[in-house]
Short mmCIF file of the C-alpha atoms (twelve columns), coordinates in Angstrom:
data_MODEL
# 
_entry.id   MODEL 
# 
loop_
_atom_site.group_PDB 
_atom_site.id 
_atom_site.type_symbol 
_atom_site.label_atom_id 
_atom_site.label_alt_id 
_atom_site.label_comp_id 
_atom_site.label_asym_id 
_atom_site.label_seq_id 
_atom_site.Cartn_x 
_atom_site.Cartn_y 
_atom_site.Cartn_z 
_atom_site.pdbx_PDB_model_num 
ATOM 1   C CA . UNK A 1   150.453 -14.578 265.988 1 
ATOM 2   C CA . UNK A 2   154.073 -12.623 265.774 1 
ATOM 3   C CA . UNK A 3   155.019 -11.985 269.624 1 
ATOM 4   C CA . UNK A 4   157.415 -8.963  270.485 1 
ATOM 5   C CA . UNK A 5   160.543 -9.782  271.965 1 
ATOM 6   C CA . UNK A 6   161.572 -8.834  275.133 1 
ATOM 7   C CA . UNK A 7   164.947 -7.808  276.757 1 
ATOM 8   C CA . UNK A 8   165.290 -11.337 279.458 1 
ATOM 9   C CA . UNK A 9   164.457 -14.604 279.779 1 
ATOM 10  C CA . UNK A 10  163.824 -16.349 283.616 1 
ATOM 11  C CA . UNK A 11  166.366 -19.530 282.745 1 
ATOM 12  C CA . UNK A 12  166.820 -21.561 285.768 1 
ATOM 13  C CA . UNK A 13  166.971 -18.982 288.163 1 
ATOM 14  C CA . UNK A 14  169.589 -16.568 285.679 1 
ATOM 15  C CA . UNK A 15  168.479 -13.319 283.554 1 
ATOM 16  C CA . UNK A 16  169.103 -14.547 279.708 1 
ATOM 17  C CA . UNK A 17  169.199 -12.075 276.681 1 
ATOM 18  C CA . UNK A 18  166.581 -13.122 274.601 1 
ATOM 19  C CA . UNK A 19  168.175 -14.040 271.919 1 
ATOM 20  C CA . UNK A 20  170.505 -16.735 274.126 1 
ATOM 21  C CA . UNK A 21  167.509 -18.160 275.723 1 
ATOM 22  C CA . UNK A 22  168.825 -22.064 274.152 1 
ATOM 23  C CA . UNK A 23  168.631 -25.266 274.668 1 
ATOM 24  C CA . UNK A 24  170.803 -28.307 273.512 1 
ATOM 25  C CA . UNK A 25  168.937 -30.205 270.231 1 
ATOM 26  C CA . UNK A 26  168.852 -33.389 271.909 1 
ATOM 27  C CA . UNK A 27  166.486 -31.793 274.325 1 
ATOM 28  C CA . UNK A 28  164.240 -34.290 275.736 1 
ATOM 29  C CA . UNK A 29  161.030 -32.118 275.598 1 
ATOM 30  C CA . UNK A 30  162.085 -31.553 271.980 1 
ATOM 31  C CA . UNK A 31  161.812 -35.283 270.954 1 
ATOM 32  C CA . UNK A 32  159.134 -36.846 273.435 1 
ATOM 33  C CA . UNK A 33  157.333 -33.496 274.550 1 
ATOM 34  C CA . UNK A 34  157.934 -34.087 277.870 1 
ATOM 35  C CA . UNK A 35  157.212 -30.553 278.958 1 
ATOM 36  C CA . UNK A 36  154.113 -28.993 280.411 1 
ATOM 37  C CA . UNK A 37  153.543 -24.947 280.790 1 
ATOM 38  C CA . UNK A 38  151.034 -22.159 281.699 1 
ATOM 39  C CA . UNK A 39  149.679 -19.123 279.815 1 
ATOM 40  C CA . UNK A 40  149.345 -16.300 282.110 1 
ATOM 41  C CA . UNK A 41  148.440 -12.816 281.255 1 
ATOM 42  C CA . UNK A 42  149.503 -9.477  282.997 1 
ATOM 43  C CA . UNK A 43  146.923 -6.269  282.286 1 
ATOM 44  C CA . UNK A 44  148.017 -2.361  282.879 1 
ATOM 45  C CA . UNK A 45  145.928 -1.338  285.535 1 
ATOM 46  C CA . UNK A 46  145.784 1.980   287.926 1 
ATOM 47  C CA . UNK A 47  147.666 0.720   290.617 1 
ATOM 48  C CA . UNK A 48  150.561 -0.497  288.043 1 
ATOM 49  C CA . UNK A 49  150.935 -4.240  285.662 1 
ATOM 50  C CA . UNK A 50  148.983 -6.682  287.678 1 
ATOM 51  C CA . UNK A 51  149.343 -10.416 286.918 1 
ATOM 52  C CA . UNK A 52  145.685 -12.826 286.593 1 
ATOM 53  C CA . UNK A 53  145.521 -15.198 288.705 1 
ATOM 54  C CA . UNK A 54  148.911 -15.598 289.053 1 
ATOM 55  C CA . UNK A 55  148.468 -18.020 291.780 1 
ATOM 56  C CA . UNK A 56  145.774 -20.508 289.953 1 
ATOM 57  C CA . UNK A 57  148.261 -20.695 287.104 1 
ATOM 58  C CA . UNK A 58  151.443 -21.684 289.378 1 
ATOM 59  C CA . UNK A 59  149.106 -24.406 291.409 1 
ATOM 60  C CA . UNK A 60  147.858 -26.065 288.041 1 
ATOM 61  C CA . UNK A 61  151.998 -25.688 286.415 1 
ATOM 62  C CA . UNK A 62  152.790 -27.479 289.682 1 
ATOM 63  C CA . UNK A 63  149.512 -29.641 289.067 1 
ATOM 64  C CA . UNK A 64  150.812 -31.041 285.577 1 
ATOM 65  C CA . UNK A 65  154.506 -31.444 286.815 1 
ATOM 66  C CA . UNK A 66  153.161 -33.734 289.440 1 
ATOM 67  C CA . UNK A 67  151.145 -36.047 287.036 1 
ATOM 68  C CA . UNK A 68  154.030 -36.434 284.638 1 
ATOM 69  C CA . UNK A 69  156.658 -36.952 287.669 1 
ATOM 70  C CA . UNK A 70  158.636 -33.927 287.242 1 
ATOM 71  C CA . UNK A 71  157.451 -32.412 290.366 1 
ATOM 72  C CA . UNK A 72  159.626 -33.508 292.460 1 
ATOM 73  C CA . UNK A 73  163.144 -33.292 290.419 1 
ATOM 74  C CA . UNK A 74  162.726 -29.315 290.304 1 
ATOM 75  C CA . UNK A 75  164.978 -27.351 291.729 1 
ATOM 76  C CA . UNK A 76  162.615 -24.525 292.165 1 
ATOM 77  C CA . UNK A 77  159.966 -23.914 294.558 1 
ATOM 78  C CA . UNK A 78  156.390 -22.847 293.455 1 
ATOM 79  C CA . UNK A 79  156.661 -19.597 295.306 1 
ATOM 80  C CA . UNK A 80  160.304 -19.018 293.013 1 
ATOM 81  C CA . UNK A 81  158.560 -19.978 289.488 1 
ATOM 82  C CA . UNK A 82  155.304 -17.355 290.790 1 
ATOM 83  C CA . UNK A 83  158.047 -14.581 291.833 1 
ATOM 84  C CA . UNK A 84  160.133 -14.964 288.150 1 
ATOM 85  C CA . UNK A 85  156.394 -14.635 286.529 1 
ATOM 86  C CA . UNK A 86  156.278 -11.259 288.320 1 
ATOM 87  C CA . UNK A 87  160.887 -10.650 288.044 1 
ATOM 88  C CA . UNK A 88  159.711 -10.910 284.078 1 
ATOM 89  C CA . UNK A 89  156.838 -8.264  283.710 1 
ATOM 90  C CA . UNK A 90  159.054 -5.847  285.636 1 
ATOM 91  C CA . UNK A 91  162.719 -6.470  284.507 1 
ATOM 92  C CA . UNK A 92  161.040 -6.132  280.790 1 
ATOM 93  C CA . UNK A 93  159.093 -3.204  281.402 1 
ATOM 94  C CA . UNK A 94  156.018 -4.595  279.930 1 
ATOM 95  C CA . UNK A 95  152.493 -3.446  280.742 1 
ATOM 96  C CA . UNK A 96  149.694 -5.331  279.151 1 
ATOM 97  C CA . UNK A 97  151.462 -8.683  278.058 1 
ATOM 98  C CA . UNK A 98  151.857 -12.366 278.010 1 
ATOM 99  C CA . UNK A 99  153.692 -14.831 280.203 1 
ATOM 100 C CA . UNK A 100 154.950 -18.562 279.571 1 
ATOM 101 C CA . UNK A 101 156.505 -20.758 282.308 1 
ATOM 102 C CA . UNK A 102 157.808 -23.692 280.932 1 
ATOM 103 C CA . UNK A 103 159.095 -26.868 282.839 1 
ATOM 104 C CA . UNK A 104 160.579 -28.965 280.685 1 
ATOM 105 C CA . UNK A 105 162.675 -32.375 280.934 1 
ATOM 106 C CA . UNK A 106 166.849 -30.948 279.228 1 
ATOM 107 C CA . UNK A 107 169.280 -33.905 278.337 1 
ATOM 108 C CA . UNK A 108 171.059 -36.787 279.353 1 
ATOM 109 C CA . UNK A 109 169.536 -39.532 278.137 1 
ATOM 110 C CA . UNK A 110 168.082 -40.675 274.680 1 
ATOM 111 C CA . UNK A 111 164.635 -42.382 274.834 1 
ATOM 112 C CA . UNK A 112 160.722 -42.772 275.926 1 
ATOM 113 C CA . UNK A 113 161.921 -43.699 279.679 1 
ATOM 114 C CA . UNK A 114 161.865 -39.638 281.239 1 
ATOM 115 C CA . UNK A 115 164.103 -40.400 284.169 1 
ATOM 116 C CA . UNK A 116 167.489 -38.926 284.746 1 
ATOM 117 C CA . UNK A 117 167.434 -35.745 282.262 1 
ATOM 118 C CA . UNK A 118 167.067 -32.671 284.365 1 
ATOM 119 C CA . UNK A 119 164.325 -30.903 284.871 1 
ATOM 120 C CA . UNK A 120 164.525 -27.080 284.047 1 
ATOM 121 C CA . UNK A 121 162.081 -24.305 284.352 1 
ATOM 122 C CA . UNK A 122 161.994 -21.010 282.263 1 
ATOM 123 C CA . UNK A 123 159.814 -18.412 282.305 1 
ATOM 124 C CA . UNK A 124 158.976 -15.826 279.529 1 
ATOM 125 C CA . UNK A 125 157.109 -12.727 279.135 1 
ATOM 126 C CA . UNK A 126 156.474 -10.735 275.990 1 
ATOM 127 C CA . UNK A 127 153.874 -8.586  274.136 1 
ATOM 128 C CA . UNK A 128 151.115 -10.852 272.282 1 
ATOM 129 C CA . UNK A 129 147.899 -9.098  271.234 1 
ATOM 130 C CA . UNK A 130 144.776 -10.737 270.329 1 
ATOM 131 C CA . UNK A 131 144.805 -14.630 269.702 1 
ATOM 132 C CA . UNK A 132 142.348 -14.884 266.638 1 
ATOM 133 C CA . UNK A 133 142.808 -10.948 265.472 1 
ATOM 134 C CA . UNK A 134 142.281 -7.541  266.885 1 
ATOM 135 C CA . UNK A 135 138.180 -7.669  265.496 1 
ATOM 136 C CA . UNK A 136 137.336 -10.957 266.919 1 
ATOM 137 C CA . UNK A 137 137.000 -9.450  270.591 1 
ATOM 138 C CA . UNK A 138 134.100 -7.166  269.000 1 
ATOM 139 C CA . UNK A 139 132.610 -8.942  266.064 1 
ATOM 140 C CA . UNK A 140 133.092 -12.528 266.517 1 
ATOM 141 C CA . UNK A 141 134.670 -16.178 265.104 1 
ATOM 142 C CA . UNK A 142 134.356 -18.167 262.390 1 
ATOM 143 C CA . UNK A 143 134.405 -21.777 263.495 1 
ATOM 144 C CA . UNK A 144 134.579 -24.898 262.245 1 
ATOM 145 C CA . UNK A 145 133.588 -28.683 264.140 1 
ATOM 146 C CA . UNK A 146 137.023 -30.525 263.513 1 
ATOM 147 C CA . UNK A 147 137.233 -33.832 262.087 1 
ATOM 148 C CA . UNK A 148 139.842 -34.434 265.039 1 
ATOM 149 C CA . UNK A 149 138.319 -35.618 267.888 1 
ATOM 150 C CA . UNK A 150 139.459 -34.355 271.568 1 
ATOM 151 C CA . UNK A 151 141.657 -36.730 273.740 1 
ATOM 152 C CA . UNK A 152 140.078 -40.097 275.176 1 
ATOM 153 C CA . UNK A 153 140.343 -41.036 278.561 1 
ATOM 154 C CA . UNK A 154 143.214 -42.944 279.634 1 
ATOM 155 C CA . UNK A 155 145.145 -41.341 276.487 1 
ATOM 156 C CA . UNK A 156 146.729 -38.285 278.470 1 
ATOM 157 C CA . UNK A 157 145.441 -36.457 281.122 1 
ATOM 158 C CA . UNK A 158 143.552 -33.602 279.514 1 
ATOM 159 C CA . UNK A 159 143.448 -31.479 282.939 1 
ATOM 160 C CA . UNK A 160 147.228 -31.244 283.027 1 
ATOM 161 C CA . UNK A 161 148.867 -28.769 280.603 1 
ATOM 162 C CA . UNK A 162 151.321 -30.508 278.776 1 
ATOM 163 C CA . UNK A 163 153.109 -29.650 275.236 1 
ATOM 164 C CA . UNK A 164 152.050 -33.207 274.013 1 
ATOM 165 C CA . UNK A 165 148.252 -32.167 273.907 1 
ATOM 166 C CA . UNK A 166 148.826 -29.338 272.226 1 
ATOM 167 C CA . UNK A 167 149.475 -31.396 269.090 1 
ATOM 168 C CA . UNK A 168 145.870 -32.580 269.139 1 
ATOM 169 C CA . UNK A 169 145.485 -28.630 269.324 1 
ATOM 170 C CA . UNK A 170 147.371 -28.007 266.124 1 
ATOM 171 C CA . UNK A 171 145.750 -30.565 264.302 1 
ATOM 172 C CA . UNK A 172 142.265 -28.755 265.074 1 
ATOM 173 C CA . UNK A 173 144.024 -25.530 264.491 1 
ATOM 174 C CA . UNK A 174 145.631 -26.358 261.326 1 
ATOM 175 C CA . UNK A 175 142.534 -27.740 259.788 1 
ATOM 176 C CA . UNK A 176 140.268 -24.604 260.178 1 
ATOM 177 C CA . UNK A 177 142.640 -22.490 259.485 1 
ATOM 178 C CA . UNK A 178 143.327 -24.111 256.216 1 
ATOM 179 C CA . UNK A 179 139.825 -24.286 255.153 1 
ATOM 180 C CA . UNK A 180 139.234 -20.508 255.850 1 
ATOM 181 C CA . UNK A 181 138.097 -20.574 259.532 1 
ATOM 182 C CA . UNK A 182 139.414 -18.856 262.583 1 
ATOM 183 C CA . UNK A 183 139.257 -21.403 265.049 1 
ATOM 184 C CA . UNK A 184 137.602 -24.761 265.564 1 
ATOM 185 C CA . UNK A 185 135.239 -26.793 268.064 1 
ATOM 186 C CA . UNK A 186 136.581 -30.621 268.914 1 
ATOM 187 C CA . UNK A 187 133.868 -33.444 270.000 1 
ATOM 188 C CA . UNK A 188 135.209 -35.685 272.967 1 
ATOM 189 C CA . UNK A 189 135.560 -39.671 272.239 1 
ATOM 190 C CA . UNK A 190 131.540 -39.813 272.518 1 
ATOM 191 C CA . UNK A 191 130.694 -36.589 270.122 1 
ATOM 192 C CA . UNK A 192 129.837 -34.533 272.556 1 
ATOM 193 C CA . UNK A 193 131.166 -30.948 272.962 1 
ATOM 194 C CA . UNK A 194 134.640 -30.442 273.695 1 
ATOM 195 C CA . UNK A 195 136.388 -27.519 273.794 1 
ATOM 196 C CA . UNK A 196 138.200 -25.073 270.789 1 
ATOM 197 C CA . UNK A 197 141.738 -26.125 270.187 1 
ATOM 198 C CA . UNK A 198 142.925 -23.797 272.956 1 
ATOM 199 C CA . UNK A 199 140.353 -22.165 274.850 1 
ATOM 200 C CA . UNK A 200 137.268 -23.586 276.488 1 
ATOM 201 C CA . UNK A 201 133.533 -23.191 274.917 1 
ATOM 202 C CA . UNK A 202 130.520 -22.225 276.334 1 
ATOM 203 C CA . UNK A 203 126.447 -21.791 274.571 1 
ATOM 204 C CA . UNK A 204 124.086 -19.127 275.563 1 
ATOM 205 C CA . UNK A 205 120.630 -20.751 275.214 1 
ATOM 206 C CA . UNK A 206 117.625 -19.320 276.085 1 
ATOM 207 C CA . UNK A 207 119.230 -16.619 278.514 1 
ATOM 208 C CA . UNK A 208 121.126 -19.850 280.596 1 
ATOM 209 C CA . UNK A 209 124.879 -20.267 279.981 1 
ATOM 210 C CA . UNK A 210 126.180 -23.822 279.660 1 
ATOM 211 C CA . UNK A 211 129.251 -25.386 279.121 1 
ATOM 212 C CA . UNK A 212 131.319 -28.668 278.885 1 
ATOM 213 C CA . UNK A 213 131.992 -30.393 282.015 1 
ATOM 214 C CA . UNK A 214 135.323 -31.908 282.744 1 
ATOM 215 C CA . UNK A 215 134.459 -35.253 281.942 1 
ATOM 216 C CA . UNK A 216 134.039 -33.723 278.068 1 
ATOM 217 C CA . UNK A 217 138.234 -34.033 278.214 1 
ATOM 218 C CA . UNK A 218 138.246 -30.208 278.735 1 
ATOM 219 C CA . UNK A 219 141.172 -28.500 280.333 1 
ATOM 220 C CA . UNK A 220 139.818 -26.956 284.241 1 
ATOM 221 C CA . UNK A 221 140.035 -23.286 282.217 1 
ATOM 222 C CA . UNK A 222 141.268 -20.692 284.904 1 
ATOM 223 C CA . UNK A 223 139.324 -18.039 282.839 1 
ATOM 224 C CA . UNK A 224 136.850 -20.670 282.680 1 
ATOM 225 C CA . UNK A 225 136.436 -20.581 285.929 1 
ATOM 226 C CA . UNK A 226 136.442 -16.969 286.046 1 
ATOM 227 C CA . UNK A 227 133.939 -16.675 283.914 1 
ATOM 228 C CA . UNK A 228 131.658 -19.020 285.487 1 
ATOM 229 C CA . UNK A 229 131.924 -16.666 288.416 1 
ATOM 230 C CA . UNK A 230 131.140 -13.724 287.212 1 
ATOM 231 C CA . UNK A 231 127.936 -14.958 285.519 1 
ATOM 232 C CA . UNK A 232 126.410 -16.201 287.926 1 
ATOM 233 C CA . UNK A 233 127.496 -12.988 290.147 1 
ATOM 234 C CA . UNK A 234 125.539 -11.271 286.943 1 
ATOM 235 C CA . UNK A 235 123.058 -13.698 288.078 1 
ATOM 236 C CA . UNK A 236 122.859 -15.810 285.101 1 
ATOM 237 C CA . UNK A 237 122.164 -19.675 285.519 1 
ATOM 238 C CA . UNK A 238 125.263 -21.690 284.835 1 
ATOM 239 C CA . UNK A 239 125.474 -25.461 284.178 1 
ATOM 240 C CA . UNK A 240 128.317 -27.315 283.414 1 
ATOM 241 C CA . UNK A 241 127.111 -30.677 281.214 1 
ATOM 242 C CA . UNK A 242 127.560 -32.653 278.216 1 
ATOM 243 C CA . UNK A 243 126.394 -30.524 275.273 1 
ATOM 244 C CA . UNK A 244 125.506 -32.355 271.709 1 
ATOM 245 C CA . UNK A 245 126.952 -31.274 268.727 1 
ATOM 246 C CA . UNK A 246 123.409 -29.578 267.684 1 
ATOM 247 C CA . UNK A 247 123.548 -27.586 270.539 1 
ATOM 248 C CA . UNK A 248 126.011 -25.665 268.606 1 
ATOM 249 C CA . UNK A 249 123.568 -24.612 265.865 1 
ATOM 250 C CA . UNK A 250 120.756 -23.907 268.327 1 
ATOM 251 C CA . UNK A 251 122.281 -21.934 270.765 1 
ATOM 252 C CA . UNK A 252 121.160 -17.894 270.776 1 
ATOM 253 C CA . UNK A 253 125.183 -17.308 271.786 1 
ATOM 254 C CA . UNK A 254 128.204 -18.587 271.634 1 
ATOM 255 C CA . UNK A 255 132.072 -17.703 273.121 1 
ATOM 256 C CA . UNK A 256 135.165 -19.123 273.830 1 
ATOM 257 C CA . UNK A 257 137.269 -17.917 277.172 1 
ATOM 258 C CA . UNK A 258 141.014 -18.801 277.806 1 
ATOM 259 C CA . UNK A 259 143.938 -16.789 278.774 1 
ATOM 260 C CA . UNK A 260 144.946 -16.067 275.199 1 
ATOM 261 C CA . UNK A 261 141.409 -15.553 274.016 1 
ATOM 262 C CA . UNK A 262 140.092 -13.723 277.045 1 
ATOM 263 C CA . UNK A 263 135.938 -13.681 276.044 1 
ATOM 264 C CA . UNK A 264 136.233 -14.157 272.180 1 
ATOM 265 C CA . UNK A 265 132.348 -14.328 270.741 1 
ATOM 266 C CA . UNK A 266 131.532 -16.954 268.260 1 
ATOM 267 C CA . UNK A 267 129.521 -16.109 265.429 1 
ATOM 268 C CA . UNK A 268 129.739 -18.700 263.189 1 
ATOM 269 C CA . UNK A 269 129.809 -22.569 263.016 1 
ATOM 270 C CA . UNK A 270 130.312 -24.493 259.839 1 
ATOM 271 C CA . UNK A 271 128.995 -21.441 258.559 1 
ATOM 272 C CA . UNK A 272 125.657 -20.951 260.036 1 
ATOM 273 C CA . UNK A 273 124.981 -17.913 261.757 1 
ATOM 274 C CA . UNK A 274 125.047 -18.220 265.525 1 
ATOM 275 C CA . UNK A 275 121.683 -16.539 266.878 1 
ATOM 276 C CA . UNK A 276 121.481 -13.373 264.440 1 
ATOM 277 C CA . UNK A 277 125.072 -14.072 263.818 1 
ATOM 278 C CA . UNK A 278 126.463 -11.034 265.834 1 
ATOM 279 C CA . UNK A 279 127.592 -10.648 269.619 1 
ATOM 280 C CA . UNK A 280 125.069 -11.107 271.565 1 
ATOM 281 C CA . UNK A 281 124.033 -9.547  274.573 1 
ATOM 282 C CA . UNK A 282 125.392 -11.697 277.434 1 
ATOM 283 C CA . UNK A 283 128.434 -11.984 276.018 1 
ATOM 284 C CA . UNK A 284 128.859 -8.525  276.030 1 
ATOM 285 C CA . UNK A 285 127.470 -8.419  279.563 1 
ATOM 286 C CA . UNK A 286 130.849 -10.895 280.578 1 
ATOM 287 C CA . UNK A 287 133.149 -9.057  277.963 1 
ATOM 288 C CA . UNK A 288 133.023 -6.347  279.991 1 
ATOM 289 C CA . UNK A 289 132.680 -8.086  283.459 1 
ATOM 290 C CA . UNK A 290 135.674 -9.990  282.556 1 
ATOM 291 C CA . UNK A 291 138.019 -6.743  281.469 1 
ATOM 292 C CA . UNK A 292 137.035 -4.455  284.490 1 
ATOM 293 C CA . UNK A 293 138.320 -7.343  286.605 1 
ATOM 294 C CA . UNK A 294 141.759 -8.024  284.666 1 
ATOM 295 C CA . UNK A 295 142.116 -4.412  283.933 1 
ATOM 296 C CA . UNK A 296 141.168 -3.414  287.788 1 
ATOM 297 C CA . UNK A 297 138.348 -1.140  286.901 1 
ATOM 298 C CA . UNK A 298 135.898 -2.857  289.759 1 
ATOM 299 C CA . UNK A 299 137.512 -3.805  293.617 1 
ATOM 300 C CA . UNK A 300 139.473 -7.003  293.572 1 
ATOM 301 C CA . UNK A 301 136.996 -8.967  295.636 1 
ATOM 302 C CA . UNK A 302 138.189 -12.387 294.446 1 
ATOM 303 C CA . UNK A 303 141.748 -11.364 295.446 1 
ATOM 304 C CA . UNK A 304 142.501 -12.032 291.975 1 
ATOM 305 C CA . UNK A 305 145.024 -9.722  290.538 1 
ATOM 306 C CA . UNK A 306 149.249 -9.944  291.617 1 
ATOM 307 C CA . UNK A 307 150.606 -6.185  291.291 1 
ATOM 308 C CA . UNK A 308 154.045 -6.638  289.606 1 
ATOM 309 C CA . UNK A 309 155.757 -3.474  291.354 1 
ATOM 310 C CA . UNK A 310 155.449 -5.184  294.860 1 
ATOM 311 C CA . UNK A 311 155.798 -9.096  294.022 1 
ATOM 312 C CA . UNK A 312 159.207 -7.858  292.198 1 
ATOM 313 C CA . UNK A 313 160.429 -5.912  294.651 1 
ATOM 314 C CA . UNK A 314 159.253 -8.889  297.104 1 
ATOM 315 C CA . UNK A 315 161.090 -10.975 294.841 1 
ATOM 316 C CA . UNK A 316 164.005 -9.308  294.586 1 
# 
């Protein structure tokens, strides 16, 4: 999907034009993908641009960093990465938009071996409208069961968000996509349910939700999470387990959730009809559960929405 461009770019603590937000070729990240990132979205609300769960996002960046031992060669603080997310909604003037931190391993050195190129942080934010298409929010997804199978344990660590999983991603991606689907559904290592090739899955089956647990080498979804909350504050049943690959052709409903995604219903798999093979009624019920809260319709009870006037001007 074609983003708009913005006016900066967070580089290392600097404001970049857009257009000289660079880096070198011999980038490490660009030869060994030894960069991980968050997706973070910011939603126009009454009180001003409010960030969701901006916090969750920074702790998991910080999260993957630590696994792949870049943690600790930043020279930025958690609290400055969280403050540029907010610097970037306001210094661009954006309102409902996207945001991309990226901490990623520069140059020095040539090779696997990660140690002794710098670590450098950016952060991004930019108008990006619906993931799969400005109808799939209200009538639904084709999707397809990819031959490509999610990541095995002891691979890479599928609860870190790291560039290098995303290729397994476009694999998935590029497959459906090819063969006239929007999206598709990976199987873990053992054929169960997975997740889609960026968003998390979950089945509506006879009026309980149910989803992939972690051990299903599923990314810990913030808006999975979030979801998960607000259903069972809807009072829905909610179990996270190991789904078969049937479960996908029985289930009454079926959606994805994830930052870029939001609640994205699912009407088709393979090309049989999910339930009556329209949005059903519980995912409805969260659709709109899910954009009061990012859109601050409701109270913020969870304490989950950053306003950008007052982090920035914190920040600044």
């Amino acid at each position: 999907m074609p983003m708009t461009k913005a006016k900066s770019i967070w580089m290392n603590g600097e404001l970049v034009p857009w257009d000289d937000a660079k880096v070198h070729v011999l980038t490490h990240a660009l030869h060994y993908a030894s960069s991980v990132f968050e997706g973070i979205r910011a939603y126009q609300t009454p009180k001003g641009p409010a960030i969701f769960r901006l916090e969750e996002h920074i702790d998991r960046l910080m999260f993957s960093a630590r696994v792949y031992r870049m943690e600790q060669e930043m020279s930025f603080t958690r609290d400055q990465i969280r403050d540029a997310c907010l610097q970037m909604v306001a210094v661009n003037d954006l309102k409902d938009c996207y945001i991309r931190p990226l901490v990623y391993r520069s140059y020095e050195h040539m090779g696997v071996n990660p140690f002794g190129n710098p670590v450098h942080v950016c952060v991004a934010a930019f108008v990006w409208g619906q993931y799969l298409g400005k109808d799939a929010l209200e009538k639904g997804s084709s999707v397809k069961v990819g031959t490509w199978h999610r990541l095995a344990p002891n691979t890479l660590p599928v609860m870190v968000k790291a560039s290098a999983n995303y290729m397994n991603s476009q694999l998935l991606k590029m497959e459906a996509v090819v063969e006239g689907y929007d999206e598709a559904i990976a199987l873990d290592v053992n054929g169960y349910v997975s997740e889609g090739s960026a968003a998390n899955v979950f089945a509506v089956v006879k009026g309980e939700i149910l989803t992939p647990c972690l051990a299903n080498s599923v990314l810990a979804g913030i808006t999975r999470d979030s979801v998960i909350t607000l259903a069972r504050e809807q009072g829905y049943t909610v179990r996270e387990q190991s789904l078969p690959r049937e479960m996908l052709y029985l289930a009454d409903e079926l959606f994805y959730s994830g930052t870029a995604v939001e609640v994205t219903p699912i009407t088709s798999v393979d090309k049989i009809p999910v339930g009556k093979g329209t949005v059903g009624p519980v995912t409805k019920t969260l659709q709109k559960a899910y954009f009061s809260e990012v859109r601050g319709e409701v109270p913020d009870r969870h304490g989950w929405l950053s306003l950008v006037g007052q982090g920035a001007a914190a920040a600044r």
